[in-house]
N, C-alpha and C positions, 0 to 999 in steps of 0.2 A: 646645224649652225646655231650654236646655243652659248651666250652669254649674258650673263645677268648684272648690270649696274642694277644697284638698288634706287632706280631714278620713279619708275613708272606709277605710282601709289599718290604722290601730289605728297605737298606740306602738311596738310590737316590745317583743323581750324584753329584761328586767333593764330598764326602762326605770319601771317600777312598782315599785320596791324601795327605800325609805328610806334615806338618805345621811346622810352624817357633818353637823352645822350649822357654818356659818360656812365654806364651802365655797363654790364657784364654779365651773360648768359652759357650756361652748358644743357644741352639738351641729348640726355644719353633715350637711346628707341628701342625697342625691343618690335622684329614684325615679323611674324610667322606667317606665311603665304603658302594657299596651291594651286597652282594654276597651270596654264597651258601658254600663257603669255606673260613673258621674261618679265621683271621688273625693270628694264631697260626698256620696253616697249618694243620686243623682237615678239610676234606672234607665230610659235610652231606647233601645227595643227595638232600633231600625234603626241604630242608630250604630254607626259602627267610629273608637274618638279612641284617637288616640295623644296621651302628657300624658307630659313634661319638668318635674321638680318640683325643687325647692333647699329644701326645709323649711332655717330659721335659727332657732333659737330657745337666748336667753341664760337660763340659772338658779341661782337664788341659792337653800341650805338655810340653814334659819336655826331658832331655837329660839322655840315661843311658847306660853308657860304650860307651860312643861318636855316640851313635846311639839315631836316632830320636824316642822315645814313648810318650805313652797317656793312661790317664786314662778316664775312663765314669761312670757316675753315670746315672741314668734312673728312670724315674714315670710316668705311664700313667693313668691318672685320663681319664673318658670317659663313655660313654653307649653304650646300645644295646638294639635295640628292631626288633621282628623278629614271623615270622609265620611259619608252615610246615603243612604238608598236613593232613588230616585230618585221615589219617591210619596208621599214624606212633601210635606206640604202646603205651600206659602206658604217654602217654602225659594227663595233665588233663587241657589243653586248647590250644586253636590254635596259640591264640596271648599273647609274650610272652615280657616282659622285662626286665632290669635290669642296674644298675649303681654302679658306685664306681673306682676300678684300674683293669686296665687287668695288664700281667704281666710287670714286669720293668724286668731290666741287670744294672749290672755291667762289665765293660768291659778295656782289653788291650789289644796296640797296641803295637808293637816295630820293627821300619824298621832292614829289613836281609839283602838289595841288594841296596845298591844307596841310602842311606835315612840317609846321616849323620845329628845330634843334630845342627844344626844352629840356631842363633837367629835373628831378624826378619829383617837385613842388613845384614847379611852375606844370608839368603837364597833369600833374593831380588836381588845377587849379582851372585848368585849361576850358572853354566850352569849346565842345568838338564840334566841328562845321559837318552838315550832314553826306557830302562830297569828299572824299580824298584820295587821292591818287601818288604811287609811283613808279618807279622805272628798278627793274632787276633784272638782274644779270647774274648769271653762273658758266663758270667754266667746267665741265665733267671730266676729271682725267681717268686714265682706265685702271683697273686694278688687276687681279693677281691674271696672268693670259699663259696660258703653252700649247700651241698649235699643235702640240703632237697631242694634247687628250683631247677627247670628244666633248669634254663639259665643261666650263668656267668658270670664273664669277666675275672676271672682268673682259671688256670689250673689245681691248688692243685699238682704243681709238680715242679722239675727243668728241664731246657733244658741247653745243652753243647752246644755250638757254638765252631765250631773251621775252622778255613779260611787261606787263603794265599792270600788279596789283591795283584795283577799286576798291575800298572801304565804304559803307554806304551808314553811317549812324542812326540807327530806327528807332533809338527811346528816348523819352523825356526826361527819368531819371537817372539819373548817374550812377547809381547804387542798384539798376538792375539793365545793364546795360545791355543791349541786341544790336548786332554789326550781321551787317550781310558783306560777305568777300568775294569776289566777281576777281577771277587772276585769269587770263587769257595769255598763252605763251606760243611759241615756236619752238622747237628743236631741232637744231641744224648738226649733222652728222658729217665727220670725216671719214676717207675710205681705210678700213681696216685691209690694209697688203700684204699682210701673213693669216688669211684664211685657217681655219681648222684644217689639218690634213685629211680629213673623211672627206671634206667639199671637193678635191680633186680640184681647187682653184687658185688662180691668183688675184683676184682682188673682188673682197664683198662691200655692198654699199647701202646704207640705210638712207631710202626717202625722208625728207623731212618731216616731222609728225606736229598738227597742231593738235590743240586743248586748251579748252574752258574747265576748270574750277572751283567751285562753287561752295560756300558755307553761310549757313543762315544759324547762329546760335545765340542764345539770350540766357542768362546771370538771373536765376531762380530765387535764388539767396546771394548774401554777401560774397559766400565763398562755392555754393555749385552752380553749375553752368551747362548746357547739353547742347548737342550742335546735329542739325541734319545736313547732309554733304552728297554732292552732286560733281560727274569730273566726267565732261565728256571727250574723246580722242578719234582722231582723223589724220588719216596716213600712213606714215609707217613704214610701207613696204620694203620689201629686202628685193637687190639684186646682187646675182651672183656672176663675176663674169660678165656683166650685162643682161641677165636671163632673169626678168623679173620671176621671183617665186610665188606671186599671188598671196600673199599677206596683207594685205592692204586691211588696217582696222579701223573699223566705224563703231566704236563700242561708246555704251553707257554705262556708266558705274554709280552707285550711290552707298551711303552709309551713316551711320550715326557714332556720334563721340557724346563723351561727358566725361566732364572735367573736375576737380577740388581743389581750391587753393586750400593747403596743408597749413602753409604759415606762408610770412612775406615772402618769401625767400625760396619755397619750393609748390610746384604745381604739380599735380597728376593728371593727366587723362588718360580715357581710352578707346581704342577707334573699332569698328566691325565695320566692315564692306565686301560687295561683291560685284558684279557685274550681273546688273539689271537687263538688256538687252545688246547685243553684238554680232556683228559679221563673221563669218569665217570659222564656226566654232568654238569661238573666244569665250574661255572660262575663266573663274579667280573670286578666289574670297581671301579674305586678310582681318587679322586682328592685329592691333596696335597697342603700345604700351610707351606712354612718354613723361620723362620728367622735366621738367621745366626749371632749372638751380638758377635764381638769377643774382648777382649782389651788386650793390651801389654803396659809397662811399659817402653816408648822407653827413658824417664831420664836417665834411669839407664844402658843403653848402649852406649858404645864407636866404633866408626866406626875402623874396622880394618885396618891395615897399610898398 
């Protein structure tokens, strides 16, 4: 029972940190993964998949009721290919592949606590309160599914995301700033009713999974920046038919990013991680590759008084 949204990996750092409104962001990802547990958070013990990911996702800040939000759009074009052992059941071959989109989101953000609507000179101007908090939301829809192969990339289902990003501001100077990111979330699963035909079922269901993660990164120079990353997960489990299959993940994962602002207008980073300790045989390491393209319309702004 194997589908992979490209969900399970977290944002990465500064990725939960409130932006100037009226601003405009593209964030193309490059994530090479192998693991034994899907990037959707489906853990299958015998797997060994290798996953080819393109996360694309366009974002617009904007101002609403004087508080800072965002909208996201999401596509993840990408592959997968992958082996399991030779006793897992009702497989009709070892090595397995597939292409197309795992799942994409839709997603909103809208600061609760410290996070007013500034535009890109008032929050350069800004002193950041050392507390900030919002409220996010993502809808997962499913991507590319056909019940008759044994391998995926998408879920044939929705996931509910629902979180409370913390911002926590650690520096004095402004010019070499340190945020710790604290995102604790939910993911609530609907039932997938067209099962893979190997499962001999009709209807599988994923437990809901929490997670906390975690980024602590501080601004070296003007323009680099390095981040240690920490994303713990609890739940999960699949039933099939009702028949829990003992997947239930208790894992710890950690990693390190570093970052270069290039010019105003583009960032690089790049991510390593794996899982540090885990239940159930849970393996995974991943490298990351992300650009940051953001533009604002600074014509159109007047310095305030």
């Amino acid at each position: 029972m194997i589908s992979l949204p490209a969900l399970g990996q977290g944002d990465g750092p500064r990725n939960l940190l409130w932006s100037p409104k009226n601003t405009f962001a593209f964030l193309p990802k490059w994530m090479s993964m192998n693991q034994n547990i899907t990037p959707g958070n489906v853990l299958v013990k015998d797997a060994d998949l290798h996953i080819d990911a393109f996360p694309l996702t366009l974002v617009y800040n904007f101002g609403l009721a004087g508080r800072y939000a965002q909208v996201m759009l999401n596509a993840v074009p990408g592959s997968v290919s992958g082996s399991l052992a030779a006793n897992q059941p009702g497989l009709p071959a070892p090595h397995l592949s597939s292409s197309g989109f795992a799942d994409g989101f839709i997603g909103f953000k809208i600061g609760l606590v410290n996070q007013p609507a500034l535009n890109v000179i008032e929050y350069s101007q800004y002193e950041k309160k050392t507390f900030s908090m919002m409220f996010y939301g993502r809808l997962w829809y499913s991507g590319s599914y056909d019940s008759t192969k044994p391998l995926n990339l998408g879920s044939n289902r929705l996931t509910f995301e629902l979180g409370f990003p913390i911002d926590l501001w650690l520096s004095n100077d402004p010019k070499r700033p340190t945020w710790l990111e604290i995102y604790p979330s939910i993911h609530m699963y609907t039932a997938n009713n067209d099962p893979l035909f190997i499962s001999m079922a009709n209807k599988s269901q994923q437990h809901a999974l929490y997670s906390v993660e975690n980024h602590l990164s501080h601004n070296f120079t003007d323009k680099f920046w390095a981040s240690a990353d920490l994303r713990y997960q609890y739940g999960g489990d699949v039933e099939v038919d009702g028949i829990d299959q003992d997947n239930k993940q208790n894992i710890l994962g950690g990693g390190v990013t570093a970052g270069y602002q290039v010019m105003k207008m583009l960032g690089l980073n790049a991510s390593y991680g794996g899982i540090i300790a885990g239940d159930n045989g849970a393996q995974s390491n991943m490298i990351r590759i992300t650009a940051v393209i953001s533009y604002a319309n600074l014509k159109k702004l007047q310095k305030p008084e």
